[in-house]
NUVOVEX-88631 format. One record per residue (C-alpha): z negated, y negated, x; residue number from 1. Coordinates in nm, 3 decimals, decimal comma. Each point is the difference from the previous one (the first is absolute). Layout:
R        w        v        u  num
R        Z        Y        X  NUM
...
END
This chain:
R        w        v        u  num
R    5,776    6,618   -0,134    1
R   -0,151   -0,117   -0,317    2
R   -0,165    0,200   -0,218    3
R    0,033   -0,027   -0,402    4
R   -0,180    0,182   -0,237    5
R    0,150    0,300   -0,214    6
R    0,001    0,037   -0,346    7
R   -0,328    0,170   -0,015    8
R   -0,227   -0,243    0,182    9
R    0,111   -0,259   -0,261   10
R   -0,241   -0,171   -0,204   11
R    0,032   -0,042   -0,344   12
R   -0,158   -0,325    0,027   13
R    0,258   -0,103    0,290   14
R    0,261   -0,154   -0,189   15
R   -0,256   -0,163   -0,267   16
R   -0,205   -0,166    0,297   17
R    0,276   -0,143    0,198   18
R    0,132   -0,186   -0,338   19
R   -0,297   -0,158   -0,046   20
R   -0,068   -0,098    0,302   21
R    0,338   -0,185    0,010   22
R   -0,045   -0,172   -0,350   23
R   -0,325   -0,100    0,161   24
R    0,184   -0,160    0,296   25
R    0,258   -0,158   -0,204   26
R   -0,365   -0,180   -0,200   27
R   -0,073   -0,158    0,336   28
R    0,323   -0,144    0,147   29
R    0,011   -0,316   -0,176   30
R   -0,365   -0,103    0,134   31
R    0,063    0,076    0,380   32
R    0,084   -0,319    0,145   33
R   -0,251   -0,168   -0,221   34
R   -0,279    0,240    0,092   35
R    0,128   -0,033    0,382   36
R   -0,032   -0,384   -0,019   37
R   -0,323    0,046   -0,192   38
R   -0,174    0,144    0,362   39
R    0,223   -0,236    0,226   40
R   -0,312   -0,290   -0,202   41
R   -0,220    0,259    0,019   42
R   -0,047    0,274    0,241   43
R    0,310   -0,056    0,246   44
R   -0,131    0,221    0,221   45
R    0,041    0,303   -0,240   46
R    0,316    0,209   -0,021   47
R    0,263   -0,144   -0,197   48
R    0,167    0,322   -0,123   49
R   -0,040    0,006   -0,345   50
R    0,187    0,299   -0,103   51
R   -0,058    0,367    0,089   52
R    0,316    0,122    0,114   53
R   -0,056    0,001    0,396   54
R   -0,325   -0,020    0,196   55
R   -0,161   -0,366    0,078   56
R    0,104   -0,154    0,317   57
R   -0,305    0,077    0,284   58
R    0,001   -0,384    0,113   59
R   -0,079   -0,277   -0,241   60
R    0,333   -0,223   -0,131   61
R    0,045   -0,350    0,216   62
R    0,109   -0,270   -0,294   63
R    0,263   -0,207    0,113   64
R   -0,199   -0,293   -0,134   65
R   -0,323    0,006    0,043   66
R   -0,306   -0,074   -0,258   67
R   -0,099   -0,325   -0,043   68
R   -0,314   -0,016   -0,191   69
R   -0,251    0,244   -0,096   70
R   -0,088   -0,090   -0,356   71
R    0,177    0,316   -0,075   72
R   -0,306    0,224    0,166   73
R   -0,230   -0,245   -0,123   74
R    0,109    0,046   -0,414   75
R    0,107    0,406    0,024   76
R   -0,394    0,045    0,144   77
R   -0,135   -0,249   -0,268   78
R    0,168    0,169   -0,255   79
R   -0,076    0,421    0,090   80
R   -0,388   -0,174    0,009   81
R    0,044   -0,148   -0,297   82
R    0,124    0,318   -0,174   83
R   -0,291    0,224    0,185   84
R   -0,227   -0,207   -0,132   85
R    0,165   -0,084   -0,358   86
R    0,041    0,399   -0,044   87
R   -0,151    0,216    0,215   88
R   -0,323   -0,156    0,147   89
R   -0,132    0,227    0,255   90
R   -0,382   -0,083   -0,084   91
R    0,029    0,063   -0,352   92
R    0,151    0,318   -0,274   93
R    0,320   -0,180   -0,112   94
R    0,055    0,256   -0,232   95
R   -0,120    0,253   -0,279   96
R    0,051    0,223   -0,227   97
R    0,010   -0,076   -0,376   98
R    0,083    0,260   -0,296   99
R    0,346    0,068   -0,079  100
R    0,204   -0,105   -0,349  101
R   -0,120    0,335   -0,136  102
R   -0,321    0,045    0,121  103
R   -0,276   -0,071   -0,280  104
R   -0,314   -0,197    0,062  105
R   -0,238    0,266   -0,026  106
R    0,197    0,184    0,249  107
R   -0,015   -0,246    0,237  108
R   -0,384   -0,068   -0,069  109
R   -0,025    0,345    0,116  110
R    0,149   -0,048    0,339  111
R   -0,055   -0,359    0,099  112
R   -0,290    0,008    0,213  113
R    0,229    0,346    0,196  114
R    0,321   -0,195    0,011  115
R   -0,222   -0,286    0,197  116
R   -0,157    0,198    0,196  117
R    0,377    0,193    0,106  118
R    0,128   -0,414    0,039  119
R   -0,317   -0,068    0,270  120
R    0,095    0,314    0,194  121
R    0,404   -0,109    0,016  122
R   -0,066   -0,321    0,152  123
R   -0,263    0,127    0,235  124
R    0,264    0,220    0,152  125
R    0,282   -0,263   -0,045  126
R   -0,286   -0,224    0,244  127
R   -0,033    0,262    0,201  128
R    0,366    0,087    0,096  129
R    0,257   -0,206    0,194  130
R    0,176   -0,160   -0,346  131
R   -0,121   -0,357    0,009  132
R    0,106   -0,035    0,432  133
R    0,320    0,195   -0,085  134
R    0,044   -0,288   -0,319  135
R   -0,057   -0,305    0,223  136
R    0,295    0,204    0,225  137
R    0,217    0,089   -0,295  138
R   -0,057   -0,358   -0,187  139
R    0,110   -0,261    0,303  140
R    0,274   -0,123   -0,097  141
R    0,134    0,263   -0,215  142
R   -0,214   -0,050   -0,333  143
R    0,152   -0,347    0,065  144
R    0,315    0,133   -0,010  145
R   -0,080    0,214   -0,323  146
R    0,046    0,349    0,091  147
R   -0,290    0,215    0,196  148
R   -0,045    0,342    0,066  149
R   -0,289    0,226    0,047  150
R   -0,078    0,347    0,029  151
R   -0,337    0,154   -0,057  152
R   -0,049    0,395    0,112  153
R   -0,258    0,195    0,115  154
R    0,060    0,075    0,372  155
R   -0,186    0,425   -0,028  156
R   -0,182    0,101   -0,277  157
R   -0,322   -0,121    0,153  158
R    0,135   -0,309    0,170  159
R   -0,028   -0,373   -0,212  160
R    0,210   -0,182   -0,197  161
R    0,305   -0,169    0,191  162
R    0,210   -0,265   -0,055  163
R    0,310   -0,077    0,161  164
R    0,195   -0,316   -0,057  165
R    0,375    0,051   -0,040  166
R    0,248   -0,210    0,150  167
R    0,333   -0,173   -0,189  168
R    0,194    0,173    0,208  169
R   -0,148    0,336   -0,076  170
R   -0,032   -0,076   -0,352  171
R    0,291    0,065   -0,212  172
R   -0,072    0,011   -0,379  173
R    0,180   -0,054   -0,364  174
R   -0,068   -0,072   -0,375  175
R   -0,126    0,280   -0,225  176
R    0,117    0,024   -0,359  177
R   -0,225   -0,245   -0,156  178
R    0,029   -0,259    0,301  179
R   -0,288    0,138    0,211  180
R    0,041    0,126    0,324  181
R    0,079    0,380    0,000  182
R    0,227    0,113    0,323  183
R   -0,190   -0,067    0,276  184
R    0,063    0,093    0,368  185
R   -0,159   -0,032    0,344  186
R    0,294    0,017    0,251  187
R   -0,137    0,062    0,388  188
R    0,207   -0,037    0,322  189
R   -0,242    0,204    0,182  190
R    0,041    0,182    0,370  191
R    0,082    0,367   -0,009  192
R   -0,368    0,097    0,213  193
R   -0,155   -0,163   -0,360  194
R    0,178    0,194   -0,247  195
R   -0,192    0,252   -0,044  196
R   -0,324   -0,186   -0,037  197
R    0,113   -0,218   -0,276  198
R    0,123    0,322   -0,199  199
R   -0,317    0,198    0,061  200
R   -0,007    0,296   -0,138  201
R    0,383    0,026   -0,142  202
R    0,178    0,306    0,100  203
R    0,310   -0,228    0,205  204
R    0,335    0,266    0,006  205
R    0,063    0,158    0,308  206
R    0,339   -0,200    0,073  207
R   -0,164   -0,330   -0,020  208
R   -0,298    0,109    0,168  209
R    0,176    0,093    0,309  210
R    0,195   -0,328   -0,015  211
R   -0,334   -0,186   -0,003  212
R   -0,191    0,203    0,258  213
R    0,362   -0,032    0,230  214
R   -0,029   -0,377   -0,033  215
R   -0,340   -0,164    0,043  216
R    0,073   -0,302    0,108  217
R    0,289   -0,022   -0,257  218
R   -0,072   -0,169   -0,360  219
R    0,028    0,146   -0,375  220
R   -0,010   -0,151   -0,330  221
R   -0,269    0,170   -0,166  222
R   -0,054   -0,100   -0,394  223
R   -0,252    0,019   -0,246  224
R    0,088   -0,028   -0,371  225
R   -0,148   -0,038   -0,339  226
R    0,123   -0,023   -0,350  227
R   -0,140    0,049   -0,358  228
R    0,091    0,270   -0,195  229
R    0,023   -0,162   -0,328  230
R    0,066    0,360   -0,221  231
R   -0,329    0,059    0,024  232
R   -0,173   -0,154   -0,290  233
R   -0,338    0,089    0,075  234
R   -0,151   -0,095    0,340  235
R    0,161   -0,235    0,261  236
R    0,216    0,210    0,195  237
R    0,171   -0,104    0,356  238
R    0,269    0,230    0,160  239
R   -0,091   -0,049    0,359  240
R    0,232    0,092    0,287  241
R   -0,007    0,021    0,414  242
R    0,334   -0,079    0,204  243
R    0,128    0,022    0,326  244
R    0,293   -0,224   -0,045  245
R    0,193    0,140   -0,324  246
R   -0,143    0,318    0,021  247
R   -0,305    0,111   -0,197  248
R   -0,237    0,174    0,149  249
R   -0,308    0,000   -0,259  250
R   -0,056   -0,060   -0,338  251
R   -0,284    0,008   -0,260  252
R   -0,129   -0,134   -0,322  253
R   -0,236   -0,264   -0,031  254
R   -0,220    0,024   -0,304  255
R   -0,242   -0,260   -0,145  256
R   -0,024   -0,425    0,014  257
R   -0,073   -0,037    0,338  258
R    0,179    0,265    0,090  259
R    0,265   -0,244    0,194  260
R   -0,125   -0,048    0,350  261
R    0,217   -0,306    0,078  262
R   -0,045   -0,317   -0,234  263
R    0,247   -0,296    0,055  264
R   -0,117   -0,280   -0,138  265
R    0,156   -0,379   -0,096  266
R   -0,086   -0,329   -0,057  267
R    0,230   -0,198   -0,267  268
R    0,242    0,270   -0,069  269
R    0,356    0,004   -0,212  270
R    0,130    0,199   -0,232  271
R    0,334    0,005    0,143  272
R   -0,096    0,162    0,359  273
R   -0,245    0,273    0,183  274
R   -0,104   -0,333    0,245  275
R   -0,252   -0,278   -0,083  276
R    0,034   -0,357    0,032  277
R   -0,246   -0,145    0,202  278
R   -0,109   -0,339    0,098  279
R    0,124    0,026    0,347  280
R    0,399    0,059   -0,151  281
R   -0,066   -0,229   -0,258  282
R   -0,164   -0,236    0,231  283
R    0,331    0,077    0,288  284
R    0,167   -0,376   -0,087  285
R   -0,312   -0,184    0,060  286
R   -0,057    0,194    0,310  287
R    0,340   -0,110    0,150  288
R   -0,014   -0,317   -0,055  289
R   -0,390    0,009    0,149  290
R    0,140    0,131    0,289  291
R    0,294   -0,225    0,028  292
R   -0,210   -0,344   -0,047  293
R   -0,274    0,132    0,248  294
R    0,288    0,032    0,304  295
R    0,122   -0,360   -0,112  296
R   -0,328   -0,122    0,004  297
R   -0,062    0,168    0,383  298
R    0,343   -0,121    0,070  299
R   -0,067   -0,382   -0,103  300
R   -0,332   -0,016    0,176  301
R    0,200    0,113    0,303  302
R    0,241   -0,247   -0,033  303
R   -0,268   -0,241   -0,051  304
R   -0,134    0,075    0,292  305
R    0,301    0,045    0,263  306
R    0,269   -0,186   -0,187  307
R    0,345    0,061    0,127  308
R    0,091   -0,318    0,218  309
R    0,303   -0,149    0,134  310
R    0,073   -0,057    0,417  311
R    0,273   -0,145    0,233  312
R    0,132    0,316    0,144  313
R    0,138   -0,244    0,320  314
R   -0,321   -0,065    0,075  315
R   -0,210    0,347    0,064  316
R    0,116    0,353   -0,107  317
R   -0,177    0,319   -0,111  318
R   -0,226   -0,149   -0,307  319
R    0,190    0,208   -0,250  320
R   -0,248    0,241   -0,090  321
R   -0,250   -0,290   -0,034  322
R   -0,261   -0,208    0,232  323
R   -0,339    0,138    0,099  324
R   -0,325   -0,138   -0,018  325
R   -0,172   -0,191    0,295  326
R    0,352   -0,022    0,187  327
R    0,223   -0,293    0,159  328
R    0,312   -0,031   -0,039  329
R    0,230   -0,264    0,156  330
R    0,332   -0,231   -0,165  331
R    0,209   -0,230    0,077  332
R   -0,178   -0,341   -0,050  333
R    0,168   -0,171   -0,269  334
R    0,004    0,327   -0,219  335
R   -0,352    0,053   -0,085  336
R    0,058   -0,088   -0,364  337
R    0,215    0,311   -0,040  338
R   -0,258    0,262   -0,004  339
R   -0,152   -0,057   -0,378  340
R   -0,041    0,240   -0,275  341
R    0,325    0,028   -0,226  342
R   -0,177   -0,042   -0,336  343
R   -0,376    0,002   -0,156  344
R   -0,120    0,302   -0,185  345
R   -0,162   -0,121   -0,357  346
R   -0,327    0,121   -0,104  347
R   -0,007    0,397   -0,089  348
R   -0,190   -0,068   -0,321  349
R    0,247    0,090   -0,230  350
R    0,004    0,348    0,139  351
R   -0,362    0,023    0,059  352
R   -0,002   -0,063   -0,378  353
R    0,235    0,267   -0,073  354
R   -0,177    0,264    0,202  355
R   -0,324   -0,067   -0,167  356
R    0,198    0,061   -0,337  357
R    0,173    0,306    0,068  358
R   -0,327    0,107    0,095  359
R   -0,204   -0,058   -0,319  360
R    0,300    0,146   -0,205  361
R   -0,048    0,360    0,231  362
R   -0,357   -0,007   -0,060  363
R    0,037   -0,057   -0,371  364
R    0,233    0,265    0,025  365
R   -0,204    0,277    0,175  366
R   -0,283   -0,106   -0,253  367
R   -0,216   -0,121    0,275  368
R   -0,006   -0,413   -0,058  369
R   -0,354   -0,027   -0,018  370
R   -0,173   -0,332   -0,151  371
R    0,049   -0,292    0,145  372
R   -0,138   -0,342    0,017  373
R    0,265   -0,248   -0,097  374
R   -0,191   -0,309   -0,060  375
R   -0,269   -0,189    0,207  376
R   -0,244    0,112   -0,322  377
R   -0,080    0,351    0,038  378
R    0,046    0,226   -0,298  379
R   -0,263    0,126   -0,214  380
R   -0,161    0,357    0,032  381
R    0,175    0,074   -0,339  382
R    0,315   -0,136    0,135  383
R    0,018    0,209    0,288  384
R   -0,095    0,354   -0,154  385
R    0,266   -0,082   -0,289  386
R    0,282   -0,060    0,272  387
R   -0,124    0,282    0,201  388
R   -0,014    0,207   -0,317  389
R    0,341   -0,142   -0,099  390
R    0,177    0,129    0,322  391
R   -0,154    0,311   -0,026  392
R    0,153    0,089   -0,301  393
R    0,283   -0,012    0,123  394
R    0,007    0,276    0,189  395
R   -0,075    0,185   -0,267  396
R    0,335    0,056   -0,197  397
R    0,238    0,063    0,296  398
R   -0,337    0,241    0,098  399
R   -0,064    0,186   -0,322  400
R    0,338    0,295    0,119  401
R   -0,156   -0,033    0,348  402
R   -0,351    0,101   -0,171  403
R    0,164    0,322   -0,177  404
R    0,205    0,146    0,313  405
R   -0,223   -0,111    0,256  406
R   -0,365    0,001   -0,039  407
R   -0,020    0,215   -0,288  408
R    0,185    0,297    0,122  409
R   -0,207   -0,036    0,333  410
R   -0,315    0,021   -0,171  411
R    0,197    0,324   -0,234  412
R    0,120    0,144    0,352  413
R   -0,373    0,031    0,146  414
R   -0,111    0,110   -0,305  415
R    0,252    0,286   -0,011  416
R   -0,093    0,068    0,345  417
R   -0,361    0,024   -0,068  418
R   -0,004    0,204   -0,307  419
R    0,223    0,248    0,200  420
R   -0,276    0,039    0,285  421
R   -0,269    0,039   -0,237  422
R   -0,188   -0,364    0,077  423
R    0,049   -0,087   -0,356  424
R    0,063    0,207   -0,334  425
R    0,317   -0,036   -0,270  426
R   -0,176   -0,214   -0,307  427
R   -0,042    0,232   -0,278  428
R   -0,104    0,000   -0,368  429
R   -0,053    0,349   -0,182  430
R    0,214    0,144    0,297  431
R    0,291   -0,252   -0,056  432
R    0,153   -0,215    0,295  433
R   -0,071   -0,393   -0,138  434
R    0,263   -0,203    0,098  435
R   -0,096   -0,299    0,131  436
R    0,154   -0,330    0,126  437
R   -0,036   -0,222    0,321  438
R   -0,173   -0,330   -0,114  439
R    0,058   -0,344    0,197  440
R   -0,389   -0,123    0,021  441
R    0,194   -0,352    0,077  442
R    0,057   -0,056   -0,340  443
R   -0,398   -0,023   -0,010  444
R    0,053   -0,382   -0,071  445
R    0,124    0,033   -0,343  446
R   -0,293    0,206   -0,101  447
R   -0,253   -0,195    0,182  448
R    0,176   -0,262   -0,244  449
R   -0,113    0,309   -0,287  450
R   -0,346   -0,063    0,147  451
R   -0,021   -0,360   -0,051  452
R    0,091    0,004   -0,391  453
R   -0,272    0,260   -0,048  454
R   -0,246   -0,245    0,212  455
R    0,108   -0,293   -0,191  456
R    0,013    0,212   -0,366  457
R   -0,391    0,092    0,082  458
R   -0,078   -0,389    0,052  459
R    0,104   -0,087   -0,342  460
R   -0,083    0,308   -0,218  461
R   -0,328    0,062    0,177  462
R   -0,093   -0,407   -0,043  463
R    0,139    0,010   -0,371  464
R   -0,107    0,311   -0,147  465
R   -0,274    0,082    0,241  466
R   -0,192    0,319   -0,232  467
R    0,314    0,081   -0,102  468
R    0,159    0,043    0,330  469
R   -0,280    0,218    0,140  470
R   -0,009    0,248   -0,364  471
R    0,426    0,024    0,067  472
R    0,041    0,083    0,321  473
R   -0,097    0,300    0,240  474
R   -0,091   -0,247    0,334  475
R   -0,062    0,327    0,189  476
R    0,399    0,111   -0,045  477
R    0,101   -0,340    0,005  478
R   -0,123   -0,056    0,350  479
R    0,158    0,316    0,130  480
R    0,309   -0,086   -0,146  481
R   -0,015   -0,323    0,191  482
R   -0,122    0,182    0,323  483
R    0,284    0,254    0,000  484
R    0,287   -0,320   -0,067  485
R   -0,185   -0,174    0,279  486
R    0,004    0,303    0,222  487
R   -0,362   -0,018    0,099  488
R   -0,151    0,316    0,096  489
R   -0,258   -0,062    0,199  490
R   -0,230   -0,047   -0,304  491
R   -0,222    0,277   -0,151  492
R   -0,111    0,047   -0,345  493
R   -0,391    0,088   -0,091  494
R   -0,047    0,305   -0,171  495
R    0,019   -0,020   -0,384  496
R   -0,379    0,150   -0,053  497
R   -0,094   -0,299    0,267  498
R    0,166   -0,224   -0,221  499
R   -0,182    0,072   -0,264  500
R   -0,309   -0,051    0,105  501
R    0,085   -0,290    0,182  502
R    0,084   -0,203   -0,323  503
R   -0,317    0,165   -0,184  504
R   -0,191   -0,225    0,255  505
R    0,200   -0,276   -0,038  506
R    0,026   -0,014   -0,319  507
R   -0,386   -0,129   -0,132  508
R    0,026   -0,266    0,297  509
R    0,290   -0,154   -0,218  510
R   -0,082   -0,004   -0,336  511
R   -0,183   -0,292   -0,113  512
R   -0,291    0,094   -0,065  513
R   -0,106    0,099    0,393  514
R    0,024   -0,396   -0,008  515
R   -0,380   -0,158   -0,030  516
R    0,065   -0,277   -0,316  517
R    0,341    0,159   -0,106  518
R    0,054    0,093   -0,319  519
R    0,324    0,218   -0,096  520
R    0,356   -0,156   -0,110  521
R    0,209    0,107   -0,221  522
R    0,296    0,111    0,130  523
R    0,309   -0,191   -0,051  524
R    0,210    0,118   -0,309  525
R   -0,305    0,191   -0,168  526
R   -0,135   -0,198   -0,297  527
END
C-alpha cells in the first residue's frame, strides 16, 4: 500500500519547491529536440533524454539514420578549447580581484599586496582539485550548446575542493528578476542503495526511509535546489533545499557570494529564456545539410564505382543484387551488348564544393576559423596577428555573460570555500568587510594599449623638454605604476637609503666637469 505523508511531516517549503521546479521545466521544453539533435553531431553515444522527468535509458539510443560526418566532434572540441584557453587558461590566474565602486584608493592601497596574496592561494587550490578535468567533461559539447553546469563542494571538512559537472538532463534552471539565473535545480534519478549517500547527513523521515531501505535495487528522484532570497538587502542570500521526489527533506540558508555551490553557466545567452544559444543550435542548419551532402557524396562515388547496369534476363539469371569481382559469367552470344551501365555519374565537385563551405561557415561560427592562406603570396607577420586578433575578438561579446556566471563565480565559489576553512582571511579595512569585484585579466589588451601611450608620451616629452621632464615627474612612481598595469611582479625595488647613495656616486661622474677639457653649459632655458 502506498504511503503518503500526514499533515505534520509537511514541509513548508513543499509546495514552493515543486512550483519552481515546474516553471523551470516549462523554461526547457522548447530547446529539447534542438539540444537532442545537438549530441546526435556531437556525442551520439550519450543519452538523449533531455528532460528530468524519468530516469535515462541504461543502453545508448540507435539513430535510425546514422551520422555521416564528424565535423560535428571536430568543431564542439575546437570550440570548449578555444573557450579554456580564451577564459580560463589552466597555466595562468585568469582572474583577480579589484576594489569595489565604494571602496576608496587608500583603502585598497592598504590591502593590495593581501588581496594578491588570497588570489595566488585560490588558484593554487583551484590547480590542485579536479575542476579543470571535470571542465573538459562538463564543456564537450555542451558549452557549444550554451548551457553548462558545475558544482563545486567540499567532499569532508578536511577533504579538497570538488567539482562535479552537471548534466542537461539534471539541470533544470529559470530567470531571476533582473534576467540572471536564480532557480536552479539538480534533479537525480539515482538507485535506492545510493540515496542515502548523496543526502549525507540529512535526517530522511522514517516512511521514506523504509521505502528506500525495502527497495534497493528500485530508483528515486532525489533533488537538490537553490534559489535567491532577494528580501534580503544585505548579503547574497540562497534558500537551499534537499528532495526526495516532492518531498523536502532539508533545508538551510546560504549566506555570502559564493555561497551557491552550483554555478550554471552560458555562452551567448537571451533575454527572453533561462537557456543559451550556442553555436552548435545556431550552427544545427549547416550541420544538416553537412551531413546530407557527405552521404551524397559517399553515395556518388559508389555509384561511380559499381554503376547500376542493364542485362538480358533470357540469357543468365541471379545478377540482381549485382556482379562480383574476378567472376565469369556466361550469355547468350549475340547479347553481350546488353550488360552496360544505365547512365554516367558527373563529377562530385559541386558537392565537394559545398561541403568545404558548410564547413568554413561552422568554424566561423564556433569562433575557431583560424588564418588562412588564400593566395600563393603568403601574408605578412602583421597580417596574420591582425586576423588572428580579429577572430579573437569575437568571442569576446557573446563571452563577456559567459565571463560573469562562469569563471567569475568559480573563482568567488573557491574563495568562499577557502575563507570558510581558514586557508585565507575576509579582506578587511578598520574591521570592515571590503567588497570587492571579480576582474577579467583578458581585458589586459586594452591596458597594455594604456602602456603604449605612456611609452610613446615619454619619447616625445622626454626628447622635447628633456630638464623639464626629469624636474616634473616622480620616475620612481611612474615605473611602479607601469609595473603594476603590466602585472610584473617578479621585480624588486632597492631600498630608498641604497638609492640614495647610489645617485650620490653617480652623480659627479655626470656633471661636466668630471669630463677632462669640458667646460660647463648652460642649461637650456636659463639665461
Amino acid at each position: 500500500k502506498k504511503k503518503t505523508p500526514k499533515d505534520e511531516d509537511k514541509h513548508p517549503l513543499d509546495a514552493e519547491a515543486k512550483d519552481r521546479l515546474d516553471e523551470c521545466r516549462a523554461q526547457k521544453t522548447p530547446f529539447e529536440l534542438d539540444m537532442r539533435e545537438c549530441y546526435f553531431f556531437t556525442a551520439p553515444l550519450r543519452s538523449r533524454q533531455i528532460n528530468s522527468l524519468s530516469a535515462p535509458a541504461t543502453t545508448p539510443l540507435h539513430d535510425d539514420g546514422y551520422l555521416q560526418t564528424s565535423v560535428g566532434y571536430e568543431v564542439a572540441q575546437d570550440f570548449a578549447t578555444e573557450v579554456m584557453n580564451t577564459f580560463m587558461p589552466q597555466a595562468e590566474n585568469w582572474c583577480e580581484r579589484k576594489a569595489g565602486m565604494f571602496v576608496s584608493e587608500d583603502a585598497w592601497k592598504s590591502v593590495k599586496d593581501e588581496v594578491r596574496k588570497g588570489d595566488a592561494t585560490i588558484f593554487d587550490a583551484m590547480r590542485a582539485s579536479n575542476l579543470y578535468p571535470e571542465l573538459a567533461k562538463a564543456f564537450v559539447p555542451d558549452i557549444a550548446i550554451g548551457t553548462v553546469g558545475l558544482m563545486i563542494e567540499k567532499t569532508h571538512a578536511s577533504g579538497p575542493i570538488c567539482a562535479l559537472a552537471v548534466p542537461l538532463r539534471e539541470m533544470e534552471i529559470n530567470l531571476g528578476p533582473y534576467g540572471e539565473i536564480d532557480d536552479r535545480f539538480i534533479v537525480r534519478h539515482t538507485k535506492n542503495r545510493y540515496v542515502k549517500t548523496l543526502l549525507k547527513g540529512v535526517d530522511i523521515p522514517p516512511d521514506l526511509l523504509e521505502l528506500i531501505e525495502a527497495n534497493p535495487h528500485e530508483r528515486t528522484e532525489v533533488r537538490w535546489a537553490w534559489w535567491r532570497i532577494w528580501d534580503e538587502i544585505g548579503d547574497e542570500t540562497w534558500q537551499h533545499v534537499a528532495m526526495i521526489k516532492n518531498r523536502v527533506v532539508h533545508d538551510a540558508r546560504l549566506v555570502g557570494e559564493g555561497s551557491c555551490p552550483f554555478t550554471v553557466m552560458r555562452f551567448n545567452p537571451t533575454a527572453d529564456w533561462a537557456y543559451a544559444l550556442g553555436p552548435l543550435i545556431q550552427g544545427l542548419p549547416e550541420l544538416r545539410q553537412t551531413d546530407e551532402f557527405e552521404g551524397q557524396l559517399v553515395q556518388h562515388i559508389e555509384m561511380n564505382l559499381t554503376p547500376p547496369v542493364t542485362y538480358p534476363d533470357d540469357s543468365f539469371a541471379a545478377v540482381e543484387q549485382g556482379f562480383e569481382a574476378g567472376m565469369a559469367y556466361p550469355i547468350r552470344p549475340g547479347s553481350h551488348e546488353a550488360v552496360k551501365p544505365i547512365y554516367n555519374p558527373g563529377p562530385p565537385d559541386p558537392g565537394t564544393y559545398a561541403v568545404t563551405d558548410k564547413k568554413k561557415t561552422l568554424r566561423k561560427l564556433f569562433f575557431v576559423d583560424y588564418p588562412e592562406q588564400t593566395g600563393d603570396t603568403p601574408p605578412t607577420l602583421g597580417q596574420w596577428l591582425d586576423e588572428l586578433a580579429r577572430a579573437q575578438r569575437r568571442i569576446g561579446t557573446p563571452g563577456l555573460p559567459f565571463w560573469a556566471e562562469g569563471p567569475a563565480k568559480i573563482f568567488l565559489r573557491f574563495k568562499y570555500l577557502l575563507e570558510q576553512a581558514g586557508a585565507i582571511k575576509p579582506v578587511k579595512v578598520d574591521g570592515k568587510s571590503v567588497s570587492l569585484r571579480p576582474y577579467n585579466p583578458a581585458q589586459r589588451a586594452a591596458e597594455q594599449q594604456d602602456v603604449a601611450m605612456v611609452v610613446r608620451a615619454i619619447q616625445i616629452l622626454g626628447q622635447a623638454f628633456p630638464e623639464e621632464w626629469k624636474a616634473f615627474i616622480d620616475g620612481k612612481e611612474s615605473m611602479k605604476l607601469i609595473l603594476d598595469k603590466m602585472r610584473v611582479t617578479l621585480l624588486k625595488f632597492r631600498d630608498p637609503a641604497q638609492v640614495e647613495a647610489a645617485i650620490k656616486q653617480i652623480t659627479p661622474l655626470l656633471s661636466p666637469r668630471a669630463v677632462p677639457g669640458s667646460s660647463p653649459q648652460p642649461a637650456q632655458g636659463v639665461q
